[in-house]
C-alpha positions in Angstrom: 0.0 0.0 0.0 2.8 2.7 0.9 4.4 2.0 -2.8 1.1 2.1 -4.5 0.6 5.7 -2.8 4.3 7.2 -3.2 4.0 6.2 -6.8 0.9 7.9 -7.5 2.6 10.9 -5.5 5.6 10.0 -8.1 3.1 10.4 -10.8 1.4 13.6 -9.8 -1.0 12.3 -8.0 -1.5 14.8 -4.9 -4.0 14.0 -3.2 -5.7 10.3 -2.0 -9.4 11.0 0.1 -13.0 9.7 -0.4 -13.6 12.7 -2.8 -10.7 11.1 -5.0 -11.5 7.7 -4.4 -15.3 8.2 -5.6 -14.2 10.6 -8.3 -16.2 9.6 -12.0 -13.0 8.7 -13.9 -12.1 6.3 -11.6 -15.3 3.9 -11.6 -14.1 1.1 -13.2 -11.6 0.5 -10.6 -14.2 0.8 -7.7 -16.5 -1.5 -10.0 -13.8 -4.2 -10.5 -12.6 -3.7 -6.4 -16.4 -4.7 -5.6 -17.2 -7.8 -8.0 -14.0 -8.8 -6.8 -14.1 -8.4 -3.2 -17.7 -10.0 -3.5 -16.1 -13.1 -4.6 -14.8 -13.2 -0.8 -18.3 -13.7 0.6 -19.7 -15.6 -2.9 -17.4 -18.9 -2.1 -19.0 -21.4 -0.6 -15.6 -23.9 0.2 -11.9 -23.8 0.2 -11.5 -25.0 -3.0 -13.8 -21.7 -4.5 -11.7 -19.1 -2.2 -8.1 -21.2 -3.6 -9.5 -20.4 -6.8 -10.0 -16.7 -5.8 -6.7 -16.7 -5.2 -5.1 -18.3 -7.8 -7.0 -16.4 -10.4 -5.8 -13.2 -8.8 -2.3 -14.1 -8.6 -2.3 -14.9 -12.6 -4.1 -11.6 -13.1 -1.7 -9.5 -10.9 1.2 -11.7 -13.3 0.3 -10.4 -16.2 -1.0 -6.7 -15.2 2.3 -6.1 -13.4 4.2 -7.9 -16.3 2.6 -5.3 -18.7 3.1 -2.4 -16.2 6.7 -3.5 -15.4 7.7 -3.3 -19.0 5.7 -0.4 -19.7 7.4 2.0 -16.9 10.8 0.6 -18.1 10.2 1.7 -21.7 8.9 5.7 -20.7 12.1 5.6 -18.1 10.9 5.2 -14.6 12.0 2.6 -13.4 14.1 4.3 -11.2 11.3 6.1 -9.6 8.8 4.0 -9.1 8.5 1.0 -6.9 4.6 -0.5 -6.9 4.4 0.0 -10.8 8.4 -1.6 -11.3 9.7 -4.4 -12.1 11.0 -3.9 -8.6 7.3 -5.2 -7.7 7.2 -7.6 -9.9 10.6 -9.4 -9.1 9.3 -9.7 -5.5 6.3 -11.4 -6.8 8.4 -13.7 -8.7 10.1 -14.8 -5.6 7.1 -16.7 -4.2 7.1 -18.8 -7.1 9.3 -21.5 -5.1 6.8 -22.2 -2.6 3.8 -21.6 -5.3 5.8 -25.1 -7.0 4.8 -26.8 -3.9 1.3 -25.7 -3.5 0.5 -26.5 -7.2 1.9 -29.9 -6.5 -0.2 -30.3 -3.1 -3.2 -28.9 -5.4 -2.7 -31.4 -8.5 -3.8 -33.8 -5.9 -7.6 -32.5 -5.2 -10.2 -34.1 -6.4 -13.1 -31.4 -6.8 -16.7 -32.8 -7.3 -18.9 -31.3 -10.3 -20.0 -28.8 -8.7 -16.8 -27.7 -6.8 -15.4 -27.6 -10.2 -18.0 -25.6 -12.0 -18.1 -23.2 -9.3 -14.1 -22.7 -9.2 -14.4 -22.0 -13.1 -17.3 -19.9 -12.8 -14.7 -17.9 -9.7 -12.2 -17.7 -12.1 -14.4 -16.2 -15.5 -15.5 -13.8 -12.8 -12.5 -12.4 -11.4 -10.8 -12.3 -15.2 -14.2 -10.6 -16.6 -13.8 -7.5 -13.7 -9.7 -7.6 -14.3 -10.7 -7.5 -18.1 -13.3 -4.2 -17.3 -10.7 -2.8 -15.7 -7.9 -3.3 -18.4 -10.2 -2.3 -21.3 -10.9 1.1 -18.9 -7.0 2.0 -18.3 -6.5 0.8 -22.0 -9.0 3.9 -23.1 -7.3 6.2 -20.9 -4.1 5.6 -21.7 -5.5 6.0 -25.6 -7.4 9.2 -24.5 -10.3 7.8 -26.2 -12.9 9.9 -24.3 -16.0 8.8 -26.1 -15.3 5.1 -25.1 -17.7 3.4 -22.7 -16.0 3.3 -19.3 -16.8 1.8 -16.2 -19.3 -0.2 -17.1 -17.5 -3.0 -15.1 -18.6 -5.8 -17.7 -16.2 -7.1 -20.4 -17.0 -7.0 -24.0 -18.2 -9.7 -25.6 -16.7 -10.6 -29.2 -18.3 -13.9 -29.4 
């Protein structure tokens, strides 16, 4: 949390209250916080909330992956910690012991229904990641007349 806030203060960001919090431009963000965060309480075993988890780690992979390489190309690397690959190394560093928990996870057997419902966890948490993506993906193109926050992914199907 402190690196996420002195980076935005790196940024330009100067101030961090409820007003900014609930400010218009940022809506996706709060929409994809609470469809994830509702996951929490949706989960009716272990194996749902594992899935949670798992689906967030892969998410925060390849969103710092992107962001990483991103702040290295425009230079600030050396200014920024949260959005770095400073971040992301760190990260990377749990994978030894995430070895070991995939191996002790090969080894559940999920019913139907636990499996539907970790799949269904998973095409949840991706669909508000994938709101949220499409949203800063707009921003970053200044494409002002895009649809934003609507916290639902497109579908191309």
């Amino acid at each position: 949390e402190r690196w996420y806030l002195q980076d935005l203060t790196t940024l330009g960001g100067d101030r961090f209250d409820l007003a900014w919090l609930y400010e218009k431009r940022l809506g996706a963000a709060r929409i994809a916080t609470h469809q994830i965060v509702a996951e929490t309480y949706r989960a009716t075993d272990d194996t749902a909330r594992i899935a949670l988890l798992l689906s967030l780690e892969g998410a925060g992979h390849v969103f710092f992956g992107e962001v990483a390489g991103f702040v290295a190309r425009t230079g600030g690397t050396s200014r920024l910690k949260y959005f770095s690959s400073y971040h992301l190394d760190l990260e990377k560093g749990h994978e030894m012991f995430e070895r070991k928990m995939m191996s002790d996870l090969a080894e559940f057997v999920l019913s139907p229904a636990q499996e539907a419902e970790c799949l269904a966890v998973v095409e949840r948490v991706f669909d508000a990641f994938d709101g949220l993506f499409l949203d800063f993906a707009f921003c970053l193109e200044g494409d002002a007349a895009a649809p934003r926050a609507t916290g639902q992914a497109e579908s191309t199907a």
